[in-house]
C-alpha angles and dihedrals in degrees: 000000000000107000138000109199123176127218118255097242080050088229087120148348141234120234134186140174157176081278096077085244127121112185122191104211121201112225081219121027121207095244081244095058125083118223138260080045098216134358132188118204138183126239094205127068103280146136131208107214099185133012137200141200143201126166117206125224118280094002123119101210117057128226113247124201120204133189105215134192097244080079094254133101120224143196119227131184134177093285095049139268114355108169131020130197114206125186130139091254128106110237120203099173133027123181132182125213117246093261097034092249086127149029126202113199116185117205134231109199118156100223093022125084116246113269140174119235107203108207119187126194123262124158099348089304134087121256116199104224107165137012115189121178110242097167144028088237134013133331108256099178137007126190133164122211123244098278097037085247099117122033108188112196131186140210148208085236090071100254136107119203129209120201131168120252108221125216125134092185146338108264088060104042096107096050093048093051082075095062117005104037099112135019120180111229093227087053101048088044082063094047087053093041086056093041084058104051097045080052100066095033084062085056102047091046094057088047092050089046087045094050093046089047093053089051094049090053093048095045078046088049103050090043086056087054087041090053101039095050 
């Protein structure tokens, strides 16, 4: 066993493991249904290392996502595979976003720091739009928080990570996922930092400029009652 992942309404999970078998399991079975209610396996050699779910609206089944061994993710649904990845990279995590506008994948190569490739959905495929790197070796773990604003990641190198997940609606999700998708807390605590100081420099400066005006007028002032005695 790899990964156990619930689904987000919690009346099942997802599992996966080095057998090449994901199950979704029903919290509570019809007395006429088997569990686990539905498994895809692979016929080839191969390992799922991490697995992910999302359950459309409306929809009974839910979409799992898998990072596999063969060095692909894959999407999987109740009638078998219905989507494939493919990249020469070995991936150890995949998570999907709450309403399925966005995928993380965390990578897992030997002699590459462990990044995270951000994909995002066009025309029934995946689309990678973004890789930043989060650790100095592989992803061991990804989750998002409730509202998809924070993703923490760890690593094998003994650090988590914590960055901010950017979207200011839906409509432009995709478009911020470009530029804004990530931003690293230690980062963002320098931005601030920086924000802060020109700030005040700003302030001291006005101050300076204001000082240096009201004894130019008063140098100006007592020149004018020089002049006119």
């Amino acid at each position: 066993m790899k990964r156990i992942t619930w689904l987000e309404d919690d009346t099942g999970f997802v599992t996966c493991g080095q057998d090449a078998v994901i199950n979704v399991w029903r919290l509570y079975p019809a007395k006429d249904e088997a569990n686990p209610a539905w498994s895809f396996k692979l016929l080839q050699k191969i390992s799922f290392s991490s697995v992910a779910c999302f359950k459309p609206e409306g929809q009974p089944e839910p979409v799992v996502y898998a990072a596999c061994s063969d060095r692909s993710i894959r999407e999987i649904i109740k009638e078998g595979e219905s989507l494939r990845y493919e990249e020469n990279l070995t991936y150890s995590q995949v998570l999907v976003g709450h309403q399925r506008n966005f995928l993380f994948a965390g990578l897992a190569e030997p002699n590459r720091p462990g990044s995270i490739q951000i994909f995002r959905y066009a025309n029934e495929t995946v689309e990678k739009v973004m890789e930043v790197q989060a650790h100095a070796q592989q992803i061991e773990r990804m989750r998002l928080n409730y509202d998809n604003t924070k993703l923490f990641t760890v690593g094998i190198d003994g650090t988590l990570a914590c960055f901010s997940v950017g979207a200011k609606s839906k409509l432009a999700q995709t478009e911020i996922l470009h530029g804004e998708i990530l931003i690293e807390k230690s980062s963002l605590d320098s931005i601030q930092k920086r924000i802060k100081t020109l700030k005040a420099d700003i302030e001291l400066q006005e101050k300076t400029k204001e000082m240096q005006l009201k004894q130019k007028m008063a140098r100006n002032d007592e020149e004018i009652r020089r002049l006119e005695h």
